[in-house]
N, CA, C and O atoms as a GROMACS GRO file, in nm:
protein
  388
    1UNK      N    1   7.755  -0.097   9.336
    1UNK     CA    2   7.633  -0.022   9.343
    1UNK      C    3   7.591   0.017   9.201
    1UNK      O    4   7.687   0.044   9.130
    2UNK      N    5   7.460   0.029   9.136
    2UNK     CA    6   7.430   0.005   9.026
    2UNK      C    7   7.418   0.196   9.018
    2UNK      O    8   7.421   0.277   9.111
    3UNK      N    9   7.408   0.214   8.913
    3UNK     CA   10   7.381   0.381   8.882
    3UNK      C   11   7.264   0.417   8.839
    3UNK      O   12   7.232   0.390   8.723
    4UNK      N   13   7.180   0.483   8.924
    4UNK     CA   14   7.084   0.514   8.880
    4UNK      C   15   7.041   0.583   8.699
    4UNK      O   16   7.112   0.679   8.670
    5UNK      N   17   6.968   0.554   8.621
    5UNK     CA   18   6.954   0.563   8.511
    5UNK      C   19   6.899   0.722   8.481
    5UNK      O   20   6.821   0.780   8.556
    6UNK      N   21   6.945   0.769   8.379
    6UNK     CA   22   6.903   0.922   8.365
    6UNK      C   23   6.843   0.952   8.255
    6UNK      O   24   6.842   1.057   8.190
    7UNK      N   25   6.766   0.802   8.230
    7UNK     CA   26   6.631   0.842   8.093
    7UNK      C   27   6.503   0.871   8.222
    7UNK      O   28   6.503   0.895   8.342
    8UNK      N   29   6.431   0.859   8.146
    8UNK     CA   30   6.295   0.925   8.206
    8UNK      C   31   6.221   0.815   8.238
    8UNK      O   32   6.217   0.737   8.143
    9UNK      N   33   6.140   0.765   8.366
    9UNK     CA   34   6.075   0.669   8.342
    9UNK      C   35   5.988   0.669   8.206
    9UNK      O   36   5.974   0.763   8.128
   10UNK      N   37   5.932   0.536   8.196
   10UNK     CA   38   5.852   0.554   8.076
   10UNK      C   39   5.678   0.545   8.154
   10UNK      O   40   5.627   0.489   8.251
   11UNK      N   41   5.624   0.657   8.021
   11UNK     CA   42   5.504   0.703   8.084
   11UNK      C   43   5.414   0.562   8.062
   11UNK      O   44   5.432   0.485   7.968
   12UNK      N   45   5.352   0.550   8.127
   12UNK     CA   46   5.204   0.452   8.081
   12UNK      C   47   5.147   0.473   7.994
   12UNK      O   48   5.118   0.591   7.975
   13UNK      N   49   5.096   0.362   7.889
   13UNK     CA   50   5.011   0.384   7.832
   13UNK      C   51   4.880   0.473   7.816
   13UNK      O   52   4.789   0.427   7.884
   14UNK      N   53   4.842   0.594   7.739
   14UNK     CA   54   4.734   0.628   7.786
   14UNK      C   55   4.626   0.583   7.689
   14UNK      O   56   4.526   0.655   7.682
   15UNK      N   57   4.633   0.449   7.597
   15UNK     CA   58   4.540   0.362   7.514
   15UNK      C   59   4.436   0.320   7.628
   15UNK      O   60   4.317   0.296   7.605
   16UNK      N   61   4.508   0.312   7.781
   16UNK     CA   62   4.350   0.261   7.819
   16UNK      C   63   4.343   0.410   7.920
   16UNK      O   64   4.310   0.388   8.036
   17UNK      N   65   4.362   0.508   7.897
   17UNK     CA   66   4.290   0.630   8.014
   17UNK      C   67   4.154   0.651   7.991
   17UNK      O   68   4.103   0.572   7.911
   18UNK      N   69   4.080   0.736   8.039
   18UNK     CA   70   3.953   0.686   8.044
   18UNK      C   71   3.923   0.786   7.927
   18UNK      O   72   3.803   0.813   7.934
   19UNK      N   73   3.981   0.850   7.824
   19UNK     CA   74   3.915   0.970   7.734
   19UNK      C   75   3.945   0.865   7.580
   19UNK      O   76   3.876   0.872   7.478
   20UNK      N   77   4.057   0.778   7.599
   20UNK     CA   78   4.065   0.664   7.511
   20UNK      C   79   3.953   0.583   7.545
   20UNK      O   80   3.867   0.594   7.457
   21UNK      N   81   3.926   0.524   7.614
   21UNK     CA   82   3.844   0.388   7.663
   21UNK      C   83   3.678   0.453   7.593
   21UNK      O   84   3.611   0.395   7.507
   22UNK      N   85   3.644   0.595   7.665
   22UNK     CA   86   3.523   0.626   7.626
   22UNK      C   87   3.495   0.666   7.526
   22UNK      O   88   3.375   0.672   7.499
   23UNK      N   89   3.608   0.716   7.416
   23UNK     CA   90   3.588   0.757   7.277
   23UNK      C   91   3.576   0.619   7.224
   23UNK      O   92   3.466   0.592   7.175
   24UNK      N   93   3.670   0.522   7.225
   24UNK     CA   94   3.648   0.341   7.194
   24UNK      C   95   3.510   0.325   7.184
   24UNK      O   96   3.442   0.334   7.082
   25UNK      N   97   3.470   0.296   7.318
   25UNK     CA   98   3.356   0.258   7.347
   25UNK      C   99   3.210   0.312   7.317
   25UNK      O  100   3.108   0.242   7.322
   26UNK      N  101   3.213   0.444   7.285
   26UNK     CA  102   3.148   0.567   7.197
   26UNK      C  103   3.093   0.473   7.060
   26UNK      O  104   2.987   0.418   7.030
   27UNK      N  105   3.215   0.486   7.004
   27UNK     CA  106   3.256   0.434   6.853
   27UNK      C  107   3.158   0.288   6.855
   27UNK      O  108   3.074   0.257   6.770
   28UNK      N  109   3.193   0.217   6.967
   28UNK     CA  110   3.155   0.099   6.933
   28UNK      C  111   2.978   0.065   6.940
   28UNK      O  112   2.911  -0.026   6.892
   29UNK      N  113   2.950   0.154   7.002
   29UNK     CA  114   2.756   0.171   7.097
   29UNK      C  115   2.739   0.233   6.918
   29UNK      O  116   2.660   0.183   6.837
   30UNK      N  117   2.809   0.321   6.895
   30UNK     CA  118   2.705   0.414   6.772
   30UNK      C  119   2.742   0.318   6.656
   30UNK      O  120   2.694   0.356   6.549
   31UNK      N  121   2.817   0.203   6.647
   31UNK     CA  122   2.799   0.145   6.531
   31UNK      C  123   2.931   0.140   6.442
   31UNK      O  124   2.925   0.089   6.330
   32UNK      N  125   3.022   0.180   6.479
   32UNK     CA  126   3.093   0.267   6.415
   32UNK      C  127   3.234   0.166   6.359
   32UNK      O  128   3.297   0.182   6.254
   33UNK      N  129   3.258   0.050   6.480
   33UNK     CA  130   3.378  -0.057   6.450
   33UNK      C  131   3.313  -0.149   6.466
   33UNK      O  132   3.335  -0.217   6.566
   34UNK      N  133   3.173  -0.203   6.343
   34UNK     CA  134   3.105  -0.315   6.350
   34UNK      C  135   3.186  -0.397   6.250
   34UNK      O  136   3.164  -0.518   6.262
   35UNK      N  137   3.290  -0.359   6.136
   35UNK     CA  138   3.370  -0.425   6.058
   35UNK      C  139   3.476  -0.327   6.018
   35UNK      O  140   3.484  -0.205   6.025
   36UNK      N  141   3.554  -0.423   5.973
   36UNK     CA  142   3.695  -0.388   5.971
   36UNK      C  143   3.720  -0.382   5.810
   36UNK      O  144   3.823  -0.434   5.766
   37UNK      N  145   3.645  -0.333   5.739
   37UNK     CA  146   3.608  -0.350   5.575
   37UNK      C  147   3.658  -0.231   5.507
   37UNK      O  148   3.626  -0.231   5.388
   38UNK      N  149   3.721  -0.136   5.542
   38UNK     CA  150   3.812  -0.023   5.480
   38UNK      C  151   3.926   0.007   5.522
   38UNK      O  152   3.948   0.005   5.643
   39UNK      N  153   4.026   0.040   5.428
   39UNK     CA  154   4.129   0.100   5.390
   39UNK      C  155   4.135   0.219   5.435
   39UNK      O  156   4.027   0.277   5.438
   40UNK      N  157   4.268   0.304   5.489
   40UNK     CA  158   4.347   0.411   5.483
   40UNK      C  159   4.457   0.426   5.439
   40UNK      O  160   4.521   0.321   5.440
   41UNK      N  161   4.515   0.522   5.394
   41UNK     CA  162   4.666   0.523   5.362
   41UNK      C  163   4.718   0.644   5.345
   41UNK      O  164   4.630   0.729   5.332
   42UNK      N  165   4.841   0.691   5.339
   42UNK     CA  166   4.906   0.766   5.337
   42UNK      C  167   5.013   0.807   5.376
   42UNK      O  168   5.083   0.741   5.452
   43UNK      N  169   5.065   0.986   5.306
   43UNK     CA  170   5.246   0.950   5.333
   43UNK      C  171   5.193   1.035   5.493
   43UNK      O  172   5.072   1.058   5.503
   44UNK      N  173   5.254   1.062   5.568
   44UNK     CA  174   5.226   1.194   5.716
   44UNK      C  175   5.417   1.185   5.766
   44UNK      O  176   5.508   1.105   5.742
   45UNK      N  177   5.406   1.318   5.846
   45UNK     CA  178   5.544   1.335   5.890
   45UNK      C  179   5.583   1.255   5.993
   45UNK      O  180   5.512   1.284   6.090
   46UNK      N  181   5.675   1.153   6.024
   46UNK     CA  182   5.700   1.106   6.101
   46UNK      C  183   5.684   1.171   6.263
   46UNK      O  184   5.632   1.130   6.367
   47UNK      N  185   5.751   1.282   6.223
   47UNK     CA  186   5.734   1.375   6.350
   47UNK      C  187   5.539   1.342   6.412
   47UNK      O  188   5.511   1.288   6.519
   48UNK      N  189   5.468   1.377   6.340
   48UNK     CA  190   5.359   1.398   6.332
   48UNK      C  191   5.265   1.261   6.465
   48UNK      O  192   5.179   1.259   6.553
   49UNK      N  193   5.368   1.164   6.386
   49UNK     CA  194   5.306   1.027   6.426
   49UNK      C  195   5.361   1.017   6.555
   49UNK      O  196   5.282   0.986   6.645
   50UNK      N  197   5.517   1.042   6.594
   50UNK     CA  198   5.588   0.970   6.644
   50UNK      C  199   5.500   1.052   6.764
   50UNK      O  200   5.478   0.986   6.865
   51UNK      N  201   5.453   1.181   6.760
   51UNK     CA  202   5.437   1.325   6.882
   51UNK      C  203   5.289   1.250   6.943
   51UNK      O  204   5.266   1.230   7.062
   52UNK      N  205   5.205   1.217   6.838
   52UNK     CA  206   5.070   1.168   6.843
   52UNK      C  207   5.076   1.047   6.952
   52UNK      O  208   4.995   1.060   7.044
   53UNK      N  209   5.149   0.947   6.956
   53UNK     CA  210   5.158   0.818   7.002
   53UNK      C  211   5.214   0.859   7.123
   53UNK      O  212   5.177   0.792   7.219
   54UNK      N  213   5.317   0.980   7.155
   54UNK     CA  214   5.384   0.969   7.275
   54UNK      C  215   5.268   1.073   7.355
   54UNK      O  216   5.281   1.094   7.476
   55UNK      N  217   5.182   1.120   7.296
   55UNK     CA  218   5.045   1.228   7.375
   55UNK      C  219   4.975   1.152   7.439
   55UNK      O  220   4.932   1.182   7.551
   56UNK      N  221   4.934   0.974   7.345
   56UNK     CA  222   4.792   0.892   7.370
   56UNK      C  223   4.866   0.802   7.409
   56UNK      O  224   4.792   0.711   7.448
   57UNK      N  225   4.998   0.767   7.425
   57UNK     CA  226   5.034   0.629   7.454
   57UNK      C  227   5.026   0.492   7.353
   57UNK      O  228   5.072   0.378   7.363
   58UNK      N  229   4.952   0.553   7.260
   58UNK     CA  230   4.915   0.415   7.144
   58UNK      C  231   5.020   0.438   7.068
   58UNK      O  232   5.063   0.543   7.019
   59UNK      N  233   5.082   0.242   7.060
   59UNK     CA  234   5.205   0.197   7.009
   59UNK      C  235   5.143   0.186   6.875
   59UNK      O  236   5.217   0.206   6.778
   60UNK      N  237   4.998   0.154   6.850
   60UNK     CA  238   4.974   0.059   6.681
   60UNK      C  239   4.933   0.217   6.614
   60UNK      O  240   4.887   0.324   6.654
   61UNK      N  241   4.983   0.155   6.485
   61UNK     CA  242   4.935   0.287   6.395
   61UNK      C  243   4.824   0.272   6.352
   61UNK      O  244   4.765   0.366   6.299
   62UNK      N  245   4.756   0.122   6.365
   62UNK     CA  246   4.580   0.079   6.348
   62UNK      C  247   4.532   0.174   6.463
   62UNK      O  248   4.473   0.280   6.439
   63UNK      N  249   4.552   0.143   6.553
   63UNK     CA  250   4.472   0.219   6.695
   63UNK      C  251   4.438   0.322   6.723
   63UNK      O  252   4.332   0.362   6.771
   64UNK      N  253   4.631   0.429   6.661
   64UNK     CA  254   4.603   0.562   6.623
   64UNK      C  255   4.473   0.590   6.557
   64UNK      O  256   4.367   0.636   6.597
   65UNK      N  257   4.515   0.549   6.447
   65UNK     CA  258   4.443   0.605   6.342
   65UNK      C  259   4.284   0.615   6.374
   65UNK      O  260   4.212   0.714   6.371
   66UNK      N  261   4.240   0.431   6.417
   66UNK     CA  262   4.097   0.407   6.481
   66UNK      C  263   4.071   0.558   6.565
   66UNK      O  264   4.013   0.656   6.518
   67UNK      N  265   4.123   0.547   6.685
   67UNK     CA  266   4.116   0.652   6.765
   67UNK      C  267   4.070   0.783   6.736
   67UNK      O  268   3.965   0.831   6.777
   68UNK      N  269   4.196   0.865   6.627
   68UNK     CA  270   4.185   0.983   6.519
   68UNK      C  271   4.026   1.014   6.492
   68UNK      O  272   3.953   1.108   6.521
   69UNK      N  273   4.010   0.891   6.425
   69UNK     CA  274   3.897   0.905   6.321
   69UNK      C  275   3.758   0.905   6.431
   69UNK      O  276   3.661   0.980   6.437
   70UNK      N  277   3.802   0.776   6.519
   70UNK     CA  278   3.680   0.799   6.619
   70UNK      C  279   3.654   0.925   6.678
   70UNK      O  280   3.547   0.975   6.644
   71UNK      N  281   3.727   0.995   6.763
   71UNK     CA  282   3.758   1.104   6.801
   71UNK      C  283   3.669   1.215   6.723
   71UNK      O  284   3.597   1.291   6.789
   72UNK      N  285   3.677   1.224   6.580
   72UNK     CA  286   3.628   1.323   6.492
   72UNK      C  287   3.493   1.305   6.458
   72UNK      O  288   3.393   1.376   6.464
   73UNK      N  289   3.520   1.174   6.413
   73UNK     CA  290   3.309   1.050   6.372
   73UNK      C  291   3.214   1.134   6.508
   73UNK      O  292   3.101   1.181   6.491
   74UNK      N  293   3.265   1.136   6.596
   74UNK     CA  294   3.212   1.111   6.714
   74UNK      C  295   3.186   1.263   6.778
   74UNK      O  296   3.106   1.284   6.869
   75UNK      N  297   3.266   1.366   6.715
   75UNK     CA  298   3.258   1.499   6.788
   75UNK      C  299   3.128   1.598   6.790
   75UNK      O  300   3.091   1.646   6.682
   76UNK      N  301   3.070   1.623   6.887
   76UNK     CA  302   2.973   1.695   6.934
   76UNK      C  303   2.907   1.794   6.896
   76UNK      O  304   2.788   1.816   6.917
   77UNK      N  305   3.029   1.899   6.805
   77UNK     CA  306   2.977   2.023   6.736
   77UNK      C  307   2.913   2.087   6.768
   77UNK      O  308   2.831   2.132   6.689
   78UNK      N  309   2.915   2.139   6.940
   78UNK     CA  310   2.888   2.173   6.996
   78UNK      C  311   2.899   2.375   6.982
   78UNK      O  312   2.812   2.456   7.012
   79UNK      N  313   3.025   2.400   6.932
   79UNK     CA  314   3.021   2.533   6.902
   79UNK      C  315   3.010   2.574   6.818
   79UNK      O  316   3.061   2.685   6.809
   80UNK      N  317   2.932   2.515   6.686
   80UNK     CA  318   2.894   2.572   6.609
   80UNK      C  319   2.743   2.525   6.651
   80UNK      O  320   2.676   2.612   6.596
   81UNK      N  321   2.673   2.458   6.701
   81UNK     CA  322   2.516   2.463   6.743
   81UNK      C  323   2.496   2.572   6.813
   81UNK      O  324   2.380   2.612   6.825
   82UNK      N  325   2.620   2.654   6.882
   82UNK     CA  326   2.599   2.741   6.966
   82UNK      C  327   2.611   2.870   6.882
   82UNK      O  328   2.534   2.963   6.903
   83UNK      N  329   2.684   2.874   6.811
   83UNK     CA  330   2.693   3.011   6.718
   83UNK      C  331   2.605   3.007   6.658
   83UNK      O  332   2.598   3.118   6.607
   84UNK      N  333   2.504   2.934   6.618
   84UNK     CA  334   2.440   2.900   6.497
   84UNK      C  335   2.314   2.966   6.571
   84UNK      O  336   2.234   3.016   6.492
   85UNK      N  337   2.277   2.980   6.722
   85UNK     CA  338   2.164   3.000   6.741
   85UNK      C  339   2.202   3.201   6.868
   85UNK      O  340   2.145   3.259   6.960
   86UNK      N  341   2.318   3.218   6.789
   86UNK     CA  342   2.384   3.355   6.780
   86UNK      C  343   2.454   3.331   6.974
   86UNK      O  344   2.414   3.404   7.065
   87UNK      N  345   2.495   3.287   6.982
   87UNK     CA  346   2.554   3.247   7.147
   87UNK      C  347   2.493   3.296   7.256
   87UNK      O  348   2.549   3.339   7.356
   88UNK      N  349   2.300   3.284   7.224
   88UNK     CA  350   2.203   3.326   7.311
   88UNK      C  351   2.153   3.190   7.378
   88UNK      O  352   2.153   3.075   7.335
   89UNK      N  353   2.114   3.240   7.491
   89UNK     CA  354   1.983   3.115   7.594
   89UNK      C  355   1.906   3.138   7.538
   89UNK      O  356   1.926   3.227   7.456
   90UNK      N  357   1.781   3.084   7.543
   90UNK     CA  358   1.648   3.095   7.567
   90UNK      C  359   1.605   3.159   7.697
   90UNK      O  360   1.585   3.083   7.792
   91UNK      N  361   1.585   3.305   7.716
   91UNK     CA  362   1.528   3.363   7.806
   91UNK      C  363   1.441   3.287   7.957
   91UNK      O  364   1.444   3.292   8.080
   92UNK      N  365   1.372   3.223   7.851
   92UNK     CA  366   1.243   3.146   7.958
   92UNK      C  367   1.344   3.029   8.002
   92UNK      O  368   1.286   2.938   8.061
   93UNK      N  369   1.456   3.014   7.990
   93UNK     CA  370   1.508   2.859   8.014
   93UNK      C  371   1.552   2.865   8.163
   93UNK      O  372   1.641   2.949   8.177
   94UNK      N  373   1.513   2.795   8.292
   94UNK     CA  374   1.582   2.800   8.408
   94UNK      C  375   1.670   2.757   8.455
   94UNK      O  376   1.678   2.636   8.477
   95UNK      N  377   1.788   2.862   8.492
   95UNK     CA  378   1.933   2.827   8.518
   95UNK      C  379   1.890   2.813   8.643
   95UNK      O  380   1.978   2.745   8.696
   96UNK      N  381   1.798   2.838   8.734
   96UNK     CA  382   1.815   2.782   8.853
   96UNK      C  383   1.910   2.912   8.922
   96UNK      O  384   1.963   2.875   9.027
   97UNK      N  385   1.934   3.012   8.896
   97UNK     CA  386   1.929   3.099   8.997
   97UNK      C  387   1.875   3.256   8.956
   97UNK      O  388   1.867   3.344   9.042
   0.00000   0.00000   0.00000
């Protein structure tokens, strides 16, 4: 009888979940991975990388990184448009109740 194993299954990839797929695909509509014509580099803590990849599931450190950067290129800035206009509505605006 074989012994059941007492690592952890391994999680799935989450390179294709849908918050990867739509940041990708984000990136790609606004223009953003039309060429592959720059450089990155640097030293980072292994820890850093190793924690990052086991959160998103992405094995490549290209993908990471793509991802990273897309992720940020791409962010909404949404709470500072909101502070910026003092964290008020527009009175006249209808919430509908």
């Amino acid at each position: 009888m074989m012994e059941a194993s007492s690592a952890a299954a391994p999680v799935p990839p989450r390179s294709s979940s849908g918050r990867f797929v739509a940041v990708m695909n984000s990136a790609q509509r606004s223009g953003l991975m039309t060429e592959k014509d720059g450089r990155i580099g640097g030293r980072l803590s292994a820890a850093l990388i190793e924690q990052a990849k086991a959160n998103t599931g992405i094995v490549s450190d290209t993908e990471l990184l793509e991802f990273a950067l897309a992720s940020l290129a791409l962010e909404d800035r949404f709470a500072e448009a909101f502070e910026a206009v003092g964290g008020t509505v527009d009175p006249d605006l209808k919430l509908g109740f």
